[in-house]
C-alpha positions as CSV (number, residue, x, y, z in Angstrom):
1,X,-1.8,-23.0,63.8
2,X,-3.7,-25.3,61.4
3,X,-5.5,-22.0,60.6
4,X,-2.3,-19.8,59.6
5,X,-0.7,-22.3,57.4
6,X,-3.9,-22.5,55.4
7,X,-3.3,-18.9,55.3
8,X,-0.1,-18.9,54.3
9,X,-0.7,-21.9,51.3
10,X,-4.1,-20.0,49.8
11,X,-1.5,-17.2,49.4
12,X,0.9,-19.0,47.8
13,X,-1.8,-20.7,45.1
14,X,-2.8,-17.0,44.9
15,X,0.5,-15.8,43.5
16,X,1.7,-19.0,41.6
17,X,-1.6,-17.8,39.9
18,X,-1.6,-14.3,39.1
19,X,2.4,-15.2,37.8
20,X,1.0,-17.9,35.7
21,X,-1.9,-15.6,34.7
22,X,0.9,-12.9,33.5
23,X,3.5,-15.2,31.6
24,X,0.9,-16.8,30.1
25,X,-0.3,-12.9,28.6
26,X,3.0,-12.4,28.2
27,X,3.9,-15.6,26.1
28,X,0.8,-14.7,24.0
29,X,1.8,-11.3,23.5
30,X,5.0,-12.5,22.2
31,X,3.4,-15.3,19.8
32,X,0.8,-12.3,18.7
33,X,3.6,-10.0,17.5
34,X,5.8,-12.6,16.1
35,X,2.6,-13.7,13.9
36,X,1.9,-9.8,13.1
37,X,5.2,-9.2,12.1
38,X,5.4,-12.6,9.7
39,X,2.4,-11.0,7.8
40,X,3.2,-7.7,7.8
41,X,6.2,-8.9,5.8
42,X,4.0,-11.3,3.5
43,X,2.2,-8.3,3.1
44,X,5.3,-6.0,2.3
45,X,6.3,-9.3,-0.2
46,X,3.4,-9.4,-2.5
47,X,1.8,-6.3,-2.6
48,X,4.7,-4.5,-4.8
49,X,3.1,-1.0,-4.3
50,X,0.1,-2.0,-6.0
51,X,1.2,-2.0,-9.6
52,X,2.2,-5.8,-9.8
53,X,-0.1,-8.8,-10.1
54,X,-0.9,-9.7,-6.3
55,X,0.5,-13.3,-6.0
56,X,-1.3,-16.1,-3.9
57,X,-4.6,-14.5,-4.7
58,X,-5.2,-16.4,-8.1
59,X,-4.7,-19.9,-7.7
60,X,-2.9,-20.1,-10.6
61,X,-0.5,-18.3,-9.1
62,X,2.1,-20.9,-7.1
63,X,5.5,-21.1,-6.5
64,X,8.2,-20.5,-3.6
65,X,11.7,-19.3,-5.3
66,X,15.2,-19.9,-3.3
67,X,15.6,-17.2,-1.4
68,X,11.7,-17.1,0.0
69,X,10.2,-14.9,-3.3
70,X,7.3,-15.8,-4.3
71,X,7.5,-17.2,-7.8
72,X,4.5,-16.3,-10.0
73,X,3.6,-19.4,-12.5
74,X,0.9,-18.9,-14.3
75,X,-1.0,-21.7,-15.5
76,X,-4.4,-22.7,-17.5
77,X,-6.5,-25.7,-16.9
78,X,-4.5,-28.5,-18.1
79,X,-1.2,-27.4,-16.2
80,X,0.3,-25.5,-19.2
81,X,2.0,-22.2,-18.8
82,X,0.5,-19.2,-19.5
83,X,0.6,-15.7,-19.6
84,X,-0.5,-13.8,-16.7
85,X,-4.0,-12.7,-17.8
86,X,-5.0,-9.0,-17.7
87,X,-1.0,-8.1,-17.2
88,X,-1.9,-4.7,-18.1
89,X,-5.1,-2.5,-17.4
90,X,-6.6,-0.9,-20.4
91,X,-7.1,2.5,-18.1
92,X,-3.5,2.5,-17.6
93,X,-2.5,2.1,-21.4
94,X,0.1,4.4,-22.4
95,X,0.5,2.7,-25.7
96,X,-1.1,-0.5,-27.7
97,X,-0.7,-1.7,-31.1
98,X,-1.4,-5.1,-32.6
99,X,-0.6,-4.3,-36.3
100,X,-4.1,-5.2,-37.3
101,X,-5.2,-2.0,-39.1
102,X,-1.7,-1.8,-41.5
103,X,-1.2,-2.5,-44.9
104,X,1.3,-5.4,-45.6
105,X,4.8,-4.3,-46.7
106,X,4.5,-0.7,-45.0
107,X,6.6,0.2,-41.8
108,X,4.2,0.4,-38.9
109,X,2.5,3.7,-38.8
110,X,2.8,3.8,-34.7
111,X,6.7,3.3,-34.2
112,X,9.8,5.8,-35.4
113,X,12.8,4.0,-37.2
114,X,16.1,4.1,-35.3
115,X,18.4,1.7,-37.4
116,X,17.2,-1.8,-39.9
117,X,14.9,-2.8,-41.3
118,X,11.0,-4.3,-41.6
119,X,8.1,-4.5,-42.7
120,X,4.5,-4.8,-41.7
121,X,2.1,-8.2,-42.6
122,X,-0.5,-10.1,-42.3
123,X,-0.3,-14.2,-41.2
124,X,-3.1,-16.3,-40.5
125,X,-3.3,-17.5,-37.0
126,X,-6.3,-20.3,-36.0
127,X,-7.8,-19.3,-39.2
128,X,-8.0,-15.4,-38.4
129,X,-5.5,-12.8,-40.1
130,X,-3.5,-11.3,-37.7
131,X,-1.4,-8.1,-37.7
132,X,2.7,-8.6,-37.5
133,X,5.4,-6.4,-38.4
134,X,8.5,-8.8,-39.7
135,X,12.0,-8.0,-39.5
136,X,14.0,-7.6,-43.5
137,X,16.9,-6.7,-42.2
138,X,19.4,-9.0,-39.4
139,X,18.9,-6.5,-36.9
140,X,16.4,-3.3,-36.3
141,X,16.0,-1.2,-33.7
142,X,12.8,0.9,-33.1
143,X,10.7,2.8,-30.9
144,X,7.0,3.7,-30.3
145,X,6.5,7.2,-31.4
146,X,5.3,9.2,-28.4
147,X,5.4,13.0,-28.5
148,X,8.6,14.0,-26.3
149,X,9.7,10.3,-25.1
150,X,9.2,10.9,-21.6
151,X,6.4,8.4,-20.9
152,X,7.5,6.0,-18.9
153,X,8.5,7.1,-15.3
154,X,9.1,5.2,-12.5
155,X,6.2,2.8,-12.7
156,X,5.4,1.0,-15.2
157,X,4.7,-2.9,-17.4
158,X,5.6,-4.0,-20.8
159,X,3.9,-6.5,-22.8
160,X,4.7,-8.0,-25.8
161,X,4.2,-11.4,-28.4
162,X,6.7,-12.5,-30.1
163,X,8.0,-15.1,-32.7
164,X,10.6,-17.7,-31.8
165,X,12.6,-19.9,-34.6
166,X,14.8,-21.5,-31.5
167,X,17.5,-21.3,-34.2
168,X,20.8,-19.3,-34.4
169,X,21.6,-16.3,-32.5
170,X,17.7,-14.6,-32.8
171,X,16.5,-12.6,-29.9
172,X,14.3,-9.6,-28.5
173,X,15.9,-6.8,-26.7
174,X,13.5,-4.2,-24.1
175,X,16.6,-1.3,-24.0
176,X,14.7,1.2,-21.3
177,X,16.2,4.4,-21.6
178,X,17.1,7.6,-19.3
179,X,17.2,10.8,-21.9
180,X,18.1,12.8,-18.4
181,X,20.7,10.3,-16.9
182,X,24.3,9.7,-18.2
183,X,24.7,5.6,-18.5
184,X,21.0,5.6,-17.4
185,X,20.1,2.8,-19.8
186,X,18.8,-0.7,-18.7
187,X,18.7,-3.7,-21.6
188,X,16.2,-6.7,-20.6
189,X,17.2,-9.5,-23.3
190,X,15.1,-12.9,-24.2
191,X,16.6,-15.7,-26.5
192,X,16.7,-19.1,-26.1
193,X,14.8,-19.5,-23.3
194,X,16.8,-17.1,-20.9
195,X,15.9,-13.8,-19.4
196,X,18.8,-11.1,-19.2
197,X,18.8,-8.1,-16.9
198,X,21.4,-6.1,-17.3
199,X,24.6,-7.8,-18.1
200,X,24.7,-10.2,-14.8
201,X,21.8,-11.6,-14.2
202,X,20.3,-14.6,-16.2
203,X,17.5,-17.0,-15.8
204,X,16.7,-20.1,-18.1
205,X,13.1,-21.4,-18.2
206,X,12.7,-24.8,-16.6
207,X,12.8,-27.4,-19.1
208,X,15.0,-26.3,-21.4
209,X,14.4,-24.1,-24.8
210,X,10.6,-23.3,-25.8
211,X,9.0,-24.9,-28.8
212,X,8.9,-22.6,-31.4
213,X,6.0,-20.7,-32.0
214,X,4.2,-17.3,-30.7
215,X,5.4,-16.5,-26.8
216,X,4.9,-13.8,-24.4
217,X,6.7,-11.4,-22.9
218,X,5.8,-9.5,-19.7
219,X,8.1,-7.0,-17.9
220,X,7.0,-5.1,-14.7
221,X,9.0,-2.2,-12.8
222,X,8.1,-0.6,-9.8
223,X,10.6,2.3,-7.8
224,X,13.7,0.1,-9.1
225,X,11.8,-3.2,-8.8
226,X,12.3,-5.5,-11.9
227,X,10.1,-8.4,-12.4
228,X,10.4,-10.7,-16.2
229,X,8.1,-13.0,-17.4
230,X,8.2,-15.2,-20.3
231,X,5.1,-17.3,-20.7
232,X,3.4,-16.4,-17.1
233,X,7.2,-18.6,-15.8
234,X,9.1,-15.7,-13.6
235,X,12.4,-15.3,-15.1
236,X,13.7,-12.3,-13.7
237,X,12.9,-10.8,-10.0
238,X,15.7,-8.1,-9.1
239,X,14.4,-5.3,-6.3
240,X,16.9,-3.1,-7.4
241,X,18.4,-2.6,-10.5
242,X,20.4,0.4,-9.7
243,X,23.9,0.3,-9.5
244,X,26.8,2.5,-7.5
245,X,26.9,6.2,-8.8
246,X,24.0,5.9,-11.6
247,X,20.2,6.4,-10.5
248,X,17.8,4.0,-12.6
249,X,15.1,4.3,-10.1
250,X,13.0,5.8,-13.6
251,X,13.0,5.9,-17.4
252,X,11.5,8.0,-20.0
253,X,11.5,6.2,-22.9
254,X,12.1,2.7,-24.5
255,X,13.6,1.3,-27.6
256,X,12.7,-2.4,-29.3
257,X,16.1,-3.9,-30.8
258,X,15.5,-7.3,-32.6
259,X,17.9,-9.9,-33.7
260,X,17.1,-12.0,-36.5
261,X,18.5,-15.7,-36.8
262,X,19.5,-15.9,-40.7
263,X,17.5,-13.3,-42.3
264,X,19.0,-14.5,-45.9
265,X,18.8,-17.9,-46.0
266,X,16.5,-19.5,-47.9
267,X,13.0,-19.5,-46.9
268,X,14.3,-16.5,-44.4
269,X,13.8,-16.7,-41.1
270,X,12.1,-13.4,-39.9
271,X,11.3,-12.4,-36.5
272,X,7.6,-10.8,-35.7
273,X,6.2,-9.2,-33.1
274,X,2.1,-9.4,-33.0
275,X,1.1,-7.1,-29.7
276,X,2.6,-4.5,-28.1
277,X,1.7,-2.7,-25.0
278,X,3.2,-0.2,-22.5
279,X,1.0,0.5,-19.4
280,X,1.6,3.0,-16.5
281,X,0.7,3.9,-13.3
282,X,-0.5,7.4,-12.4
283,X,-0.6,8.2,-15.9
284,X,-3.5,11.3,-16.0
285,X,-5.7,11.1,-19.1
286,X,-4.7,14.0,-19.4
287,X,-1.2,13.1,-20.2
288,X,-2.4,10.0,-22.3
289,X,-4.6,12.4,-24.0
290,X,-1.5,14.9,-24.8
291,X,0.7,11.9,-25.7
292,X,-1.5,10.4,-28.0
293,X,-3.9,12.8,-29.5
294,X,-6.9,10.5,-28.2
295,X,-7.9,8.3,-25.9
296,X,-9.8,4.7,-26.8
297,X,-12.1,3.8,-24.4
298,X,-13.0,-0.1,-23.8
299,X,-14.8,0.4,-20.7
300,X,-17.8,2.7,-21.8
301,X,-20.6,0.3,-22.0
302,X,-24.3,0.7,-23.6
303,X,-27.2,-1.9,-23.1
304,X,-27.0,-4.3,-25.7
305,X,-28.2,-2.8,-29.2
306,X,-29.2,0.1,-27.4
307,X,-27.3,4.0,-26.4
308,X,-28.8,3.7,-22.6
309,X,-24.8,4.1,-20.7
310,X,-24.1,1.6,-18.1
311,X,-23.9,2.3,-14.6
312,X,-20.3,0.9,-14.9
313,X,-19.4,3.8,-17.1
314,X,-20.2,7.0,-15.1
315,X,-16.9,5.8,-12.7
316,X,-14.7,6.7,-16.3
317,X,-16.8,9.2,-17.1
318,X,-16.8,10.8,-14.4
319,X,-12.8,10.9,-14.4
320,X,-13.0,12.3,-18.0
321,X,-15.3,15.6,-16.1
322,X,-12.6,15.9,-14.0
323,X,-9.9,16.3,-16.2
324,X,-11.9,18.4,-18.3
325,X,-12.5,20.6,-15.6
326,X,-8.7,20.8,-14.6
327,X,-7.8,21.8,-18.2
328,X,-10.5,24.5,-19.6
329,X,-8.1,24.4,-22.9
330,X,-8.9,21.1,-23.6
331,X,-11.7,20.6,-26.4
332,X,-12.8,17.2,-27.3
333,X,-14.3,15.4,-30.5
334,X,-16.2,12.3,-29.2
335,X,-16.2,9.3,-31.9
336,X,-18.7,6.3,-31.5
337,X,-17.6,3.0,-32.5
338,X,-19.7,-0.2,-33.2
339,X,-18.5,-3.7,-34.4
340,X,-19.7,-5.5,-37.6
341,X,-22.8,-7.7,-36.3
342,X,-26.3,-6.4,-37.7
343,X,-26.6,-4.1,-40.8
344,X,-24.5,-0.8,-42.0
345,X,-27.4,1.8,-41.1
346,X,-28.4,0.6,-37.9
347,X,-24.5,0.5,-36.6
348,X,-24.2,3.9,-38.3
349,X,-27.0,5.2,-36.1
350,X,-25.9,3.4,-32.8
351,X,-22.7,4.8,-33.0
352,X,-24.0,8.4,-33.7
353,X,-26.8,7.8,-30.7
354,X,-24.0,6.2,-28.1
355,X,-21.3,9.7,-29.2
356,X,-24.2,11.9,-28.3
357,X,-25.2,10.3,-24.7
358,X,-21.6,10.0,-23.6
359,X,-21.3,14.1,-24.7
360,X,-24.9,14.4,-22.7
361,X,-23.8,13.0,-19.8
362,X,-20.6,15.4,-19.9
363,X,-22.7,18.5,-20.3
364,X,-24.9,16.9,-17.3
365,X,-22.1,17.3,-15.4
366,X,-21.0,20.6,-16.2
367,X,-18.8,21.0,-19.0
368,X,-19.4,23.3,-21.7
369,X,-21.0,22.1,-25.0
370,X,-18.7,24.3,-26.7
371,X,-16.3,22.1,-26.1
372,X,-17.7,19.6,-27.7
373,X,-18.9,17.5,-30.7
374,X,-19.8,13.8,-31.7
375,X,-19.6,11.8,-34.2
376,X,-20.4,8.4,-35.0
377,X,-18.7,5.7,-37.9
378,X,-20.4,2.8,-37.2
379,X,-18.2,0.1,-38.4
380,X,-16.2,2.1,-40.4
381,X,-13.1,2.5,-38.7
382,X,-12.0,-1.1,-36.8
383,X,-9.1,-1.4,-34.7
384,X,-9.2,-5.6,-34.8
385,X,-9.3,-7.3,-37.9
386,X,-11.5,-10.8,-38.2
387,X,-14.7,-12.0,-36.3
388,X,-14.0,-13.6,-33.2
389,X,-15.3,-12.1,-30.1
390,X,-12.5,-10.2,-29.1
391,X,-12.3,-8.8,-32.0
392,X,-15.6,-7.4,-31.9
393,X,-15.0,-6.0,-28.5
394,X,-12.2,-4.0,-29.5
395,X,-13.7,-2.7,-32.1
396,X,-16.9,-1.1,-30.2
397,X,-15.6,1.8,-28.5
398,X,-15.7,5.4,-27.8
399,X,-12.8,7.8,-28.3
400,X,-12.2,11.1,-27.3
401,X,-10.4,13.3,-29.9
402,X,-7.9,16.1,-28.9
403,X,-9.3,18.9,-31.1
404,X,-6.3,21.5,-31.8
């Protein structure tokens, strides 16, 4: 008897057990998923399809908005906003222009007038010149002058510097247009602090007005994802900025319209603009190379004082072989660049030397020397004005010429 009810309460442990042992996998299967699913939407929250800056991974980068965005701040070393940093590739530049290399009181050389007036200068910022084009008229519209103004697509960034006064009714317009779509126009607006998309959305940044002085402006759209910066402060986050009846999930083109405060009082206050950039994603060389006429490369390196390539170059070389290949038509003039350290003759030679290993190392990899030819200006032809390092570093480059 003694001996069956043993039995009969081991079996019962037995089974409380093997229930226990099953909820509890259960339960953590459950908790598993739920943590899976909680970062698989983090995931699907910050990655923006790869084109946008990938918050939480600078720690710069902070901020929770109200509706569980995440709110990119970006910030230096002593707290103070910033502009995000390296906002747009230089592989992935469609367009770039900082005014440095125009006379004063010409219209910029890059851009096609659509209505206004202004004028090209230079201003001396931390005791460098500086490039600026500076409005004459009260308002002026313009655009970049690309070959066919369909550049843009359905990925791309914007990035610009600009002059605020804080005074009277002054502001920069970003008008992205759709040469294809009836209505297919989208205006971005900054003044005063505030952010427009489109005609109902507005966002002030915290604190009030900006001092005056240089700001930037950084604009990001991804498949119908708009994202606005103004000094690195998230102004504008709207995941789709289509509306009923009228597709805006791409653009072709896009048009600069700036408002000037009181362009005749007396000193006049005129708007500038410093730096603009468009970049793009999935842009082929080849189509920046059609655009353009050329393509300026930053990221071709040489040994210091010396024509020996990089390993870090044969990656963009290497994508230059295979366009090349993919477009037999295509002959190229190869241009070597130096900055101004060190004397005339030597940079003269470098950049004649560093034009003939980057056309080597094509013909290495199989394209036809036909094809092409290399030249070097030393420092000749810069693209920065002044001293400073970065100046220097723009200006040592190689470009590739389209050769009609």
């Amino acid at each position: 008897m003694k001996t069956t009810k043993l039995f009969k309460l081991f079996a019962t442990f037995c089974m409380m057990f093997l229930v226990s042992m099953s909820y509890g996998q259960d339960v953590g299967g459950i908790i598993k998923r739920k943590v899976k699913k909680r970062a698989k939407k983090k995931i699907e929250k910050t990655v923006d399809q790869g084109l946008d800056v990938i918050e939480g991974k600078d720690p710069n980068v902070i901020g929770d908005g109200p509706y569980g965005e995440v709110v990119v701040v970006s910030r230096d070393a002593t707290g103070k906003n910033v502009p995000i940093a390296n906002f747009i590739d230089p592989g992935t530049a469609i367009f770039v222009d900082d005014f440095n290399t125009e006379r004063p009181a010409e219209y910029p050389s890059k851009w096609t007038q659509i209505k206004g007036s202004l004028e090209t200068n230079q201003i001396i910022v931390g005791g460098e010149k500086d490039g600026v084009i500076q409005t004459i008229s009260g308002s002026t519209d313009l655009k970049p002058s690309i070959k066919g103004d369909n550049y843009l697509g359905n990925s791309f960034k914007v990035e610009m510097q600009v002059y605020f006064h804080e005074k009277g009714n002054e502001a920069y317009y970003v008008n992205l247009k759709n040469s294809n779509v009836v209505h297919g126009s989208h205006s971005i607006r900054i003044s005063g602090g505030i952010m427009w998309s489109g005609s109902d959305n507005l966002s002030r940044m915290p604190g009030g007005n900006p001092q005056p002085g240089w700001h930037t402006l950084q604009i990001s759209f991804n498949n119908g994802h708009l994202k606005g910066y103004l000094d690195g402060v998230m102004l504008v986050n709207d995941p789709d900025i289509s509306r009923p009846g009228v597709e805006k999930k791409s653009f072709t083109h896009l048009e600069v319209n700036i408002l000037s405060p009181s362009i005749t009082s007396t000193p006049p206050l005129k708007q500038m603009v410093t730096y603009f950039a468009i970049g793009g994603k999935g842009h082929t060389l080849y189509n920046r190379l059609i655009n353009e006429g050329r393509l300026i490369m930053h990221n071709i390196n040489f040994e210091v004082n010396s024509y020996t390539l990089t390993p870090s170059s044969y990656a963009v070389l290497d994508q230059l072989v295979t366009m090349l290949t993919e477009h037999s038509e295509v002959t190229l003039g190869i241009h070597g660049h130096t900055d101004s350290d060190g004397s005339n003759s030597f940079n003269q030679t470098l950049s004649e030397n560093r034009a003939r290993s980057v056309m080597e190392y094509l013909t290495r990899k199989g394209v036809k020397a036909s094809r092409l030819t290399s030249t070097g200006y030393g420092e000749e032809k810069p693209i920065a004005m002044g001293s400073t390092e970065e100046a220097k570093a723009k200006n040592r480059r190689v470009e590739f010429v389209l050769k009609q």
